[in-house]
C-alpha positions as CSV (number, residue, x, y, z in Angstrom):
1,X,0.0,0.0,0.0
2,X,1.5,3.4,-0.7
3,X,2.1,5.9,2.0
4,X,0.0,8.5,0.4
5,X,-2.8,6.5,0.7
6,X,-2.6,5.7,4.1
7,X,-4.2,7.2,7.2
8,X,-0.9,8.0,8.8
9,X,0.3,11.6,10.2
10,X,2.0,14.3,8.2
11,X,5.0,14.3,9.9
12,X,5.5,10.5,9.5
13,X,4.3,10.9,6.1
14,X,7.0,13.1,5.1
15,X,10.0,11.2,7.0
16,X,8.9,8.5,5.2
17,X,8.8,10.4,1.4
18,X,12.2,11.5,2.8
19,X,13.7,8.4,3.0
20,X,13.1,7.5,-0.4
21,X,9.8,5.5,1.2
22,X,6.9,4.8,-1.3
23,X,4.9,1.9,0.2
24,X,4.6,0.6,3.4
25,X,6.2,-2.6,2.2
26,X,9.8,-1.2,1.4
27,X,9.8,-1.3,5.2
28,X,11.5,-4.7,5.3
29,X,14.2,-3.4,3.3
30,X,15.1,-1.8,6.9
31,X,16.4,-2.8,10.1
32,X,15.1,-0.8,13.5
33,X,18.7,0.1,13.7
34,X,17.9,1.7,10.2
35,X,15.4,3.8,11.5
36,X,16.9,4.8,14.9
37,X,19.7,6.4,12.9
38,X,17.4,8.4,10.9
39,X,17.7,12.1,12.4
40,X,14.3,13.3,12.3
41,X,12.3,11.0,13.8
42,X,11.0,10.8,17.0
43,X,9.8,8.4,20.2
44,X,6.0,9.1,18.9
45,X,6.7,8.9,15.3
46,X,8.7,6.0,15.6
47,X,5.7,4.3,17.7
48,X,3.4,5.2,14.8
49,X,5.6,3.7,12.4
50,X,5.5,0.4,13.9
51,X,2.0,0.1,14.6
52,X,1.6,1.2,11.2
53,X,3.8,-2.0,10.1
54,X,2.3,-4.1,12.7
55,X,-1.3,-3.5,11.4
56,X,-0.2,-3.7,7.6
57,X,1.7,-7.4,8.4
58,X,5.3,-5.7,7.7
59,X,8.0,-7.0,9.4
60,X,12.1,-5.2,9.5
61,X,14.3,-7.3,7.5
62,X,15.8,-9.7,9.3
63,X,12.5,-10.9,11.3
């Protein structure tokens, strides 16, 4: 499912567009240490990020 179609914040939205992000799915092409390094994101967008995976089925690569 692409991110712009998703019910997911702005913020997140553009972190995600940032990072070269176009569906949810290109998620598992990421580890959490992945995202953790990325410098603009936060404890509550990082929280909405995996929920958003969780609900979607996507896993970080590696799990």
């Amino acid at each position: 499912m692409k991110i712009s179609e998703m019910n997911i914040s702005v913020r997140l939205y553009a972190i995600l567009h940032k990072h070269g992000i176009e569906a949810i799915e290109d998620m598992s092409n990421y580890t959490p240490d992945d995202i953790i390094r990325w410098k603009d994101i936060g404890r509550r967008t990082l929280e909405e990020l995996l929920s958003t995976m969780k609900s979607n089925g996507i896993k970080f690569k590696g799990e």
